[in-house]
C-alpha positions in Angstrom: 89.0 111.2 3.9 87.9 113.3 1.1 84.0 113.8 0.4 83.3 115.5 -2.7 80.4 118.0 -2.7 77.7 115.8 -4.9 78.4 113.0 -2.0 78.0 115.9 0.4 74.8 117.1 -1.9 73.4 113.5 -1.7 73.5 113.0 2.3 71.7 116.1 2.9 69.4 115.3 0.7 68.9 112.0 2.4 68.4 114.0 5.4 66.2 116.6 4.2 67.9 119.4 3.8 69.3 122.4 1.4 72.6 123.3 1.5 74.2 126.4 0.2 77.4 126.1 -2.1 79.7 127.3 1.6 77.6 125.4 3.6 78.5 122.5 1.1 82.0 123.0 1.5 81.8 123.4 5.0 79.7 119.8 5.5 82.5 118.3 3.3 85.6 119.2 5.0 83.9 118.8 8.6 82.5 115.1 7.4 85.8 114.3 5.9 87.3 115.2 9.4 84.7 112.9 11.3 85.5 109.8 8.5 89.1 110.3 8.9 88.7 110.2 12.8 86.8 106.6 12.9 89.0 105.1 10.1 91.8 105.8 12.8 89.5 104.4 15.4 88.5 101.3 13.2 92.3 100.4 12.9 92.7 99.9 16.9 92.5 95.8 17.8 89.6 96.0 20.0 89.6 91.5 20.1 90.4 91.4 23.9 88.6 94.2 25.2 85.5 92.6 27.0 82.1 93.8 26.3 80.7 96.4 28.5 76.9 95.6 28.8 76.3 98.5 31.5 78.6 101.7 32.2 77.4 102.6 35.5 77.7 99.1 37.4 78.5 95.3 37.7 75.5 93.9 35.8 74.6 91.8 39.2 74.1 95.4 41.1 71.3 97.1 40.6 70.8 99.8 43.6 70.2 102.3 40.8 67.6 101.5 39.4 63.6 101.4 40.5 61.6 98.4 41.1 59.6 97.4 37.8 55.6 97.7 39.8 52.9 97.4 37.5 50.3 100.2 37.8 47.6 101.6 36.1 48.6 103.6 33.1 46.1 106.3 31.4 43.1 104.9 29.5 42.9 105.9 25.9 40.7 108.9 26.3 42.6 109.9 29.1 45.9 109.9 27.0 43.8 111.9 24.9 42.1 114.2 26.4 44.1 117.6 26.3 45.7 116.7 22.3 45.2 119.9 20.2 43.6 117.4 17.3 42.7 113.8 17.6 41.3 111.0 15.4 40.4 107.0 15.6 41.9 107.1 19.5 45.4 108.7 17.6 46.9 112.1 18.2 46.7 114.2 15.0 50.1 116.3 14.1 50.7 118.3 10.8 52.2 116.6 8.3 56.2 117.9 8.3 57.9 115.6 6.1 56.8 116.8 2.1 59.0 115.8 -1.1 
C-alpha cells in the first residue's frame, strides 16, 4: 500500500508530532510496508480457528495466578504524601499536551 506524504503529514499530526521532509518519506514507505503486511494477513480465513481467551493455560487452570485477598490499600493522604505537587486529594503534573 501506497501512503502519500500529506496522509503521512496528517497521522503525525494526529499523533503529535513534526516530521521532517526524509523523515516523511521514511514514515511513508515503512507504513506502507506495515499496511501491505495486514492486508495479506486480513485475506487469511481465520472462521474455524477457535478463540483463544488465555495464551498461557486452559481457562479452567489457574496455578498461575495469585489469589484475589482484599487488603487495605493506601488512604488518600497516604497515596499522596511524597507527590512533588498536589491539589483537591489529585496529583498535580505539568501540562504536556499544548496545540
Amino acid at each position: 500500500m501506497i501512503l502519500s506524504d500529506e496522509e503521512v503529514r496528517y497521522v503525525a499530526d494526529l499523533a503529535n508530532l513534526r516530521l521532517s521532509e526524509e523523515e516523511v518519506r521514511h514514515m511513508a514507505r515503512d507504513l506502507g510496508q506495515i499496511l501491505t503486511h495486514i492486508e495479506q494477513l486480513n485475506e487469511l480465513d481465520t472462521r474455524n480457528v477457535t478463540a483463544m481467551s488465555q495464551v498461557l493455560f486452559d481457562e479452567d487452570e489457574t496455578a498461575t495466578l495469585r489469589e484475589d485477598v482484599p487488603h487495605v490499600t493506601l488512604s488518600n493522604a497516604e497515596a499522596l504524601a511524597n507527590a512533588p505537587a498536589s491539589g483537591a486529594g489529585y496529583y498535580k503534573v505539568p501540562k504536556v499536551i499544548e496545540r
